[in-house]
N, C-alpha and C positions, 0 to 999 in steps of 0.2 A: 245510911241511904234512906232508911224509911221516915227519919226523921227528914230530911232535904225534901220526902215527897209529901211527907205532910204539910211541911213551911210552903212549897209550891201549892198544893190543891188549897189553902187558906187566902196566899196572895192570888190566886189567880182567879176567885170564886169572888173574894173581895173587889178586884178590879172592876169584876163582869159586873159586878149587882150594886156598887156603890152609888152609882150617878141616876139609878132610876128608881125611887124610890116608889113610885107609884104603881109601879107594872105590877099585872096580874101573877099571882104564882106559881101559874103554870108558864108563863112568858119567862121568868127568873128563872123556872129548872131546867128552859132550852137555853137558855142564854148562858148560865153557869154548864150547863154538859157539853156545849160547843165548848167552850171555854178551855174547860178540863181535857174534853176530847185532843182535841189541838195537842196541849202541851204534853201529856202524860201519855197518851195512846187510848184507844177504848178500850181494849182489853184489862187497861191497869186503874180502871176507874167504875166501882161499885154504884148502885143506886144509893147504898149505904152513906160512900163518901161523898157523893149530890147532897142528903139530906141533910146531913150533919154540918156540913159548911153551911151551907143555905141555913142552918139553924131553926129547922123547920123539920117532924118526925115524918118517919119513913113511911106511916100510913097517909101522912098526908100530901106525898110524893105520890103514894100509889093509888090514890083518888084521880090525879090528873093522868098519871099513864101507869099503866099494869103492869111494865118490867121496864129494862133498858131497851129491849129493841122496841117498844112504842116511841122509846123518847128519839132514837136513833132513825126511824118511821119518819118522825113528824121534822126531826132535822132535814132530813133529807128533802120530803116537799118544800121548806124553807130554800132549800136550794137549788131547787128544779124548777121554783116561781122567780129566783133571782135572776138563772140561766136563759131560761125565758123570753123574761122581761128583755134584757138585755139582744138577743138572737134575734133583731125582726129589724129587715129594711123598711126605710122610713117611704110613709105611703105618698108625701106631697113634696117630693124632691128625690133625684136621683143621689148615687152615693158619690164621695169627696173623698181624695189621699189621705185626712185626717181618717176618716172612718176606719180603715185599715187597724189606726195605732188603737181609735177608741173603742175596737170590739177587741182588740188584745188584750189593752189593761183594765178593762173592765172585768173578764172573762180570767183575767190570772188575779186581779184583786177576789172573784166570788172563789177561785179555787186557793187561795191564800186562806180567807175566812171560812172555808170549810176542809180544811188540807185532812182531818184525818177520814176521811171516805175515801178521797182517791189513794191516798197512803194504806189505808187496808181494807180497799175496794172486795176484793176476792173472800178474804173471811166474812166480810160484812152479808154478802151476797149469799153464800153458802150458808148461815146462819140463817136465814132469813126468807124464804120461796117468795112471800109476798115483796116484798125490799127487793128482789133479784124480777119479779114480773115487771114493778111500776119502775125498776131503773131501765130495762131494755125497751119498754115505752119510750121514757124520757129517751133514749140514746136515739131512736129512731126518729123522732120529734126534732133531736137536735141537729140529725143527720138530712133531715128534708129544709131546714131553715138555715142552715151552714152553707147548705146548694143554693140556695136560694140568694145568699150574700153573696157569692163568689158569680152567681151569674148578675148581681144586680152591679158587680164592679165590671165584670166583663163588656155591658152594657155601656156603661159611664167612660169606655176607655180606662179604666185604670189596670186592667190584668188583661191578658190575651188569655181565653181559654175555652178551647172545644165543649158543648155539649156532652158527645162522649168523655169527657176527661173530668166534669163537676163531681161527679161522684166517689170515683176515685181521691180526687183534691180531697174533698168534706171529709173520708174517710179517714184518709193522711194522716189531714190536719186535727183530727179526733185522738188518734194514737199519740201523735207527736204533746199535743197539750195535756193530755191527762195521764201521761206518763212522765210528768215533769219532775213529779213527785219520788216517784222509783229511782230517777236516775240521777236526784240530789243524795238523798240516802245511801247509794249505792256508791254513787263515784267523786264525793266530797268530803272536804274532810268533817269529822265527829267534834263539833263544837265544843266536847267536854276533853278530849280525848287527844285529838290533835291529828290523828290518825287516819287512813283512807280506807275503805271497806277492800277487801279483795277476794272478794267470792266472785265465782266467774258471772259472765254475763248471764247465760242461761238460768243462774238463779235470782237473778236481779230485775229479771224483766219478766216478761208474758210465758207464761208455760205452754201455748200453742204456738200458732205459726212464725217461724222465725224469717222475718223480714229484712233483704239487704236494701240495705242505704239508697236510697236514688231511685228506688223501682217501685211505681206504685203500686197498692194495696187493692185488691179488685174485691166487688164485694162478695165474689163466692170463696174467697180467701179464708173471709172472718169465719169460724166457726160459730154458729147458733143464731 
């Protein structure tokens, strides 16, 4: 096995850094740790084994960032500039039926390219006070400009939706997408393995408010 994760953290560090040969190397040690992140998990990926693949020593990894949660830090803004970007109705034209599909897959491609945050969101957060301030920034950020798409479709005719009910939607739709992640791992089968997880729900999902199906999420629900 340890051999399999070394032949992994080789090809997939190789994959990341092969095509760019000019990038800075602090740009190569986010690009290779997303990389590793992804496929291995954060927890099973050292700054050690960043340098070593990268082929670059460990003090000159810690020039550019002073432990793995800097590197984990600066991921994240990568991700919350992409989030962003993508979250803003457009200022010289109302919204289009397409718009629907292209804030979807927009929005499941940035959470694809960065799948291990919302996969172990909770450690990440808990490790980390600053990483857990500037993410409930970002979420309330994301939560005023999610409202702002869903009234700019309700406008356009394309959704029917109360005032009173935008918030709740954004909410929902918050939950239901970033928990895509949990409830692949959870209720799919194990690509090595064959096999379907079956630990109950309650450990698979949110360790607070348990939410039934069809009933929306109000915002004095959410805890914190």
């Amino acid at each position: 096995y340890e051999e399999w994760i070394a032949f992994r953290v080789y090809a997939i560090v190789r994959d990341a850094t092969a095509t760019e040969p000019s990038m800075s190397t602090k740009e190569r040690i986010l690009d290779a740790s997303l990389a590793l992140f992804n496929e291995l998990g954060e927890r099973k990926v050292t700054t050690n084994h960043i340098a070593s693949h990268l082929q670059i020593s460990p003090g000159n990894l810690y020039y550019h960032f002073k432990n793995k949660q800097a590197i984990i830090f600066a991921l994240f803004e990568r991700y919350e500039e992409r989030v962003l970007t993508i979250l803003q109705v457009p200022q010289n034209r109302t919204l289009q039926p397409m718009d629907k599909l292209n804030y979807l897959q927009a929005i499941f491609r940035g959470l694809w390219d960065f799948r291990f945050m919302h996969r172990d969101m909770e450690h990440l957060l808990l490790e980390d006070a600053e990483l857990h301030a500037r993410y409930r920034r970002f979420f309330r950020t994301c939560q005023l400009r999610v409202q702002a798409i869903f009234r700019g479709l309700g406008d356009a005719g394309i959704i029917r939706v109360n005032e009173d009910d935008v918030a709740a939607l954004a909410l929902n739709t918050w939950i239901v997408v970033t928990s895509w992640f949990s409830f692949l791992r959870c209720n799919l089968p194990n690509r090595r393995t064959g096999w379907r997880a079956t630990a109950p729900a309650a450990d698979c999902g949110s360790r607070g408010h348990r939410h039934r199906p069809g009933i929306p999420v109000r915002r004095h629900q959410l805890a914190g």
